[in-house]
C-alpha positions in Angstrom: 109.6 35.3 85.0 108.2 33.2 87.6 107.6 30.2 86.0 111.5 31.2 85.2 112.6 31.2 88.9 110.5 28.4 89.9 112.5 26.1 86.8 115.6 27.3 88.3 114.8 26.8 91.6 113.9 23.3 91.3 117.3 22.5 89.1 119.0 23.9 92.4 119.6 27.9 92.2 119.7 28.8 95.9 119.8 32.6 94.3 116.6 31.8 92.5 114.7 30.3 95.4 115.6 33.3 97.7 114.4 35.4 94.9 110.7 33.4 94.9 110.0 33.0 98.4 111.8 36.7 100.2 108.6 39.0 99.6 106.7 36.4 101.9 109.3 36.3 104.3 107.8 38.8 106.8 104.3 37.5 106.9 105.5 33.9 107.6 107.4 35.2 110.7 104.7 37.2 111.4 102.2 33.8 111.0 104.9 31.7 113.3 105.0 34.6 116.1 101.4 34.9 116.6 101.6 30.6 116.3 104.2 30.6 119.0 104.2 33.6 121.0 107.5 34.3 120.9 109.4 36.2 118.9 113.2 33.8 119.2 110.7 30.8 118.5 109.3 32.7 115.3 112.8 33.2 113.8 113.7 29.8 114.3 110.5 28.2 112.8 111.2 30.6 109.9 114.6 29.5 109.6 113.2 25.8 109.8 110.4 26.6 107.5 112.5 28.1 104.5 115.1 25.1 104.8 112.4 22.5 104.4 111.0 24.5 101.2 114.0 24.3 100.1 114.9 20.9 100.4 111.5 20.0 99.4 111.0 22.6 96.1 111.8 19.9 93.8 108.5 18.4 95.2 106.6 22.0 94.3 103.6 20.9 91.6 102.4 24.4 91.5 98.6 23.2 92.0 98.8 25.7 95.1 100.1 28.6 94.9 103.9 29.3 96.6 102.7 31.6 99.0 99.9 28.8 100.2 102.5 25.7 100.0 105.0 28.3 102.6 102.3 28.6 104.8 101.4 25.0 104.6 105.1 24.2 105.6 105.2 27.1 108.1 102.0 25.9 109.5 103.2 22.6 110.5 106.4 23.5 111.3 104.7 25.4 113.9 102.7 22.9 115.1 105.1 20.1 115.5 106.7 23.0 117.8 104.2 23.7 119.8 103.3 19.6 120.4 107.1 19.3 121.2 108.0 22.6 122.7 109.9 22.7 125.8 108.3 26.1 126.5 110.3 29.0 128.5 109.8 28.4 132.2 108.3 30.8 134.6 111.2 32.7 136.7 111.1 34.0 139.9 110.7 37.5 141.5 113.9 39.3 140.8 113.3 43.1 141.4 116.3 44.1 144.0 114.2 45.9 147.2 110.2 45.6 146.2 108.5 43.3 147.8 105.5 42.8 145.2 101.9 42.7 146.4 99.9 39.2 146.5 99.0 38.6 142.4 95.4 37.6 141.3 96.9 35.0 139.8 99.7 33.2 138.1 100.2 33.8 134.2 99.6 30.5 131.6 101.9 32.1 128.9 105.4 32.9 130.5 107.1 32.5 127.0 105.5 35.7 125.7 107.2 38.0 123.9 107.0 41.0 122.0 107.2 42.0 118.4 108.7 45.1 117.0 106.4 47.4 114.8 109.6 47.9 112.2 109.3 44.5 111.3 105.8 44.6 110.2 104.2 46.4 107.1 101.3 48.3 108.3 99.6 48.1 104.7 99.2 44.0 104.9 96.2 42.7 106.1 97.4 40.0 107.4 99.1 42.7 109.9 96.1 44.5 110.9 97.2 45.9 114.6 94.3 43.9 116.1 95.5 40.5 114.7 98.8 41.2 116.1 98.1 42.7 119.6 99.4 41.0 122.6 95.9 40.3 124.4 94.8 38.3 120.6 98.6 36.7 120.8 98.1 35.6 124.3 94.6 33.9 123.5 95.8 32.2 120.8 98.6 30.3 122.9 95.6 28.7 125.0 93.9 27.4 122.8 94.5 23.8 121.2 97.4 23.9 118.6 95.4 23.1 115.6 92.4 25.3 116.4 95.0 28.3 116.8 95.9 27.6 113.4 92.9 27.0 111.8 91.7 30.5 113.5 94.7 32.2 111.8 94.7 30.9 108.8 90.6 31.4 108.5 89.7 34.4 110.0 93.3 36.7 110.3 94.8 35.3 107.0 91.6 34.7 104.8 92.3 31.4 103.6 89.2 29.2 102.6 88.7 26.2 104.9 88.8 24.0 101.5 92.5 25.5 101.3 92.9 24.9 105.1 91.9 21.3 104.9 94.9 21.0 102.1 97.2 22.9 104.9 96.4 20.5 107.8 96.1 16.9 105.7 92.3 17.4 106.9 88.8 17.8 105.9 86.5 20.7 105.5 84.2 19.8 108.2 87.0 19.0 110.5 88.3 22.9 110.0 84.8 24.1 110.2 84.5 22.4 113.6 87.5 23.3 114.5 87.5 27.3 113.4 83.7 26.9 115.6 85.7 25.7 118.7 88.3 28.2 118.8 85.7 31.1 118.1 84.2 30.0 121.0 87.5 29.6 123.3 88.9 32.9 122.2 89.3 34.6 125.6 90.3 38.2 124.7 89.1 40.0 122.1 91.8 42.8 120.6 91.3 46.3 121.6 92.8 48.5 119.0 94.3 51.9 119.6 91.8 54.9 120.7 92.0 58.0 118.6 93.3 59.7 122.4 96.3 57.5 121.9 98.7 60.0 122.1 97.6 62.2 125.1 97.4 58.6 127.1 100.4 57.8 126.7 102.0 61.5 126.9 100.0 61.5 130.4 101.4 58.1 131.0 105.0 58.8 130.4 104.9 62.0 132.6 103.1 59.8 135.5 105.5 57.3 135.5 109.0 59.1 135.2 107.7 61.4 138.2 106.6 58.3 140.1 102.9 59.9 140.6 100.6 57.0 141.6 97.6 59.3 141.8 98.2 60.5 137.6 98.5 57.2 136.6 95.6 55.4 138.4 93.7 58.1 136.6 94.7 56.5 133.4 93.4 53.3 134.6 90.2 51.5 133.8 88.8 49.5 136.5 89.9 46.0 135.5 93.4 47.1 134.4 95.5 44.2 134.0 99.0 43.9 134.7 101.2 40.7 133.1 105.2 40.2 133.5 106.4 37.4 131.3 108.9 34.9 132.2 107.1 35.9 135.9 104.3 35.0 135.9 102.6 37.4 138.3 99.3 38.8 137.3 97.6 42.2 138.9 94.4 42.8 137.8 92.4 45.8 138.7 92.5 49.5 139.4 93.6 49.1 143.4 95.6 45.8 143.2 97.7 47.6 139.9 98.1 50.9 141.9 99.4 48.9 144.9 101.7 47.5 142.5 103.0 50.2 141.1 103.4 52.2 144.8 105.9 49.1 146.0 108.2 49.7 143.1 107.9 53.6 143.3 108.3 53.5 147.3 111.0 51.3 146.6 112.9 54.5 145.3 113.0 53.4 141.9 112.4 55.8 139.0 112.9 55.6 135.7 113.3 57.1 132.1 111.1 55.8 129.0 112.1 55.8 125.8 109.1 55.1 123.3 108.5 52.6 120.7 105.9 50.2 119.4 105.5 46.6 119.7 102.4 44.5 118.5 101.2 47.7 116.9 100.7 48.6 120.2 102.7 51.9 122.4 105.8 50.5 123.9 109.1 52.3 126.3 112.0 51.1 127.1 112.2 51.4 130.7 115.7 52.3 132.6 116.2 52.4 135.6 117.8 56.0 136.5 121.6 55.8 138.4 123.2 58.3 140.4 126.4 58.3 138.2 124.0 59.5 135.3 124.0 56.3 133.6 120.4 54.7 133.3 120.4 51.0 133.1 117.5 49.2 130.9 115.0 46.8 133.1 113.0 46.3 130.8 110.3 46.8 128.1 106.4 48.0 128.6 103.9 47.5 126.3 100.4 49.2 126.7 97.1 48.3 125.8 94.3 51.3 125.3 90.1 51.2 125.2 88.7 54.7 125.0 90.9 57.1 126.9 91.9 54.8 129.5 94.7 52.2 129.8 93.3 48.8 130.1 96.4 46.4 130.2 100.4 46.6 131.0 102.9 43.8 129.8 106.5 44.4 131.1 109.4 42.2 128.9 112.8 41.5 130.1 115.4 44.0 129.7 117.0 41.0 126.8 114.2 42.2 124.6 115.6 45.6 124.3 118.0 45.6 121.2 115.1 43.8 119.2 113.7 47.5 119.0 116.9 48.9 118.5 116.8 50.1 122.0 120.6 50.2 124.2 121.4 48.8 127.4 121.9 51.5 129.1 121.5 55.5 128.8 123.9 58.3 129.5 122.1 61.5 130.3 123.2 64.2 132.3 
């Protein structure tokens, strides 16, 4: 059947090349998001990716197979965007009436975003919740362009370097040196989930929505570390974070969360309660745990909301 669909695909059967290349779909965006760091960026290198294997399937030998050739095309595609990216640029301070402490520092990766849970099949390796985290996404964007790939395609997606050096028009001990470097450069390592997940965040959700400063630095471990892409203010540690979180609190603001995951990590939508009953959304938080503590925050946009099938605004009385 295969061999089939290929034949037809080549002669021109847009419903037969669909039918080859849709059960890789969701890895590939998967591969350009962690490539990129943005989600937007992902579905347009994905878009890009599956028109150039179309244009180009007549050139398909086969000698690979299709899944390798996408990820060759997908691969590239990615680099040539992140050689030629005009990346999202860092944006100013724009929470009405807190004046924000002094940050630790100012974020590298403004253009981070996240990425929804229903879009990823928990089963696939190439999904395990560590390689998709936001502190293992964030790494990657720092490192050289060509070493992020090679580290993905090696050590996430299992490919062998001999098939890597096919990917990247390169040579085995070029990706071996390469796949050395970015070992080496990774800054973060991934902190999966805690089996306490659940009464974390339960304790964080109450500590937040009653604006209890003292609950949540409990939750904290010592170097918690707070990021807020496109801003790129940076808090880190358990005094510095709690600071933080007292100006917007003192500020009078207090919200509602409404959970969900992103980069198989625990997420909210957070809305910012009105006194007409109607809670706007500010934004998204995604949290990172190690042990029974929370180690890391990273607060998205309020645009990010309806990517997790989250609304605007809430009505609750």
């Amino acid at each position: 059947m295969t061999a089939d669909l290929i034949s037809k695909a080549r002669a021109g059967d847009a419903a037969a090349f669909q039918e080859l290349t849709e059960p890789h779909r969701r890895e590939l965006q998967v591969h350009c998001y962690r490539m990129l760091g943005s989600f937007q960026d992902a579905e347009d290198a994905l878009q890009d990716t599956l028109l150039a294997a179309w244009q180009g399937f007549k050139g398909f030998e086969g000698r690979a197979s299709l899944r390798t050739w996408l990820y060759r095309i997908a691969t590239n595609r990615c680099l040539n965007a992140r050689r030629s990216a005009s990346r999202r640029p860092a944006k100013q301070w724009d929470v009405p009436g807190v004046e924000p402490p002094e940050p630790t520092r100012l974020g590298e990766v403004v253009w981070l975003e996240p990425y929804p849970d229903v879009l990823l099949d928990p089963g696939a390796q190439y999904e395990q919740t560590e390689s998709i985290s936001l502190a293992f996404v964030t790494a990657l964007q720092v490192l050289p362009p060509r070493q992020t790939a090679v580290l993905i395609l090696r050590d996430v997606l299992g490919f062998s370097a001999k098939e890597v050096a096919s990917m990247l028009d390169s040579t085995v001990d070029s990706v071996n040196s390469a796949l050395k470097r970015a070992r080496a450069g990774l800054r973060h390592r991934p902190r999966p989930d805690s089996p306490a997940a659940e009464v974390i965040v339960a304790k964080f959700v109450r500590a937040w929505q009653s604006a209890d400063v003292d609950a949540l630095v409990a939750l904290l471990t010592d170097d918690v570390f707070i990021s807020m892409p496109p801003m790129p203010f940076e808090y880190e540690g358990r005094d510095l974070v709690a600071r933080f979180c007292a100006r917007l609190f003192d500020a009078g603001r207090r919200f509602e969360l409404v959970p969900t995951r992103a980069n198989g990590q625990p997420a909210f939508g957070a809305y910012l309660r009105g006194p007409d009953g109607i809670h706007h959304g500010v934004g998204l938080y995604v949290l990172s745990l190690t042990g029974t503590k929370i180690c890391a925050m990273t607060r998205f946009e309020n645009s990010v909301l309806p990517w997790f099938g989250l609304p605007r605004s809430l009505e609750l009385h």
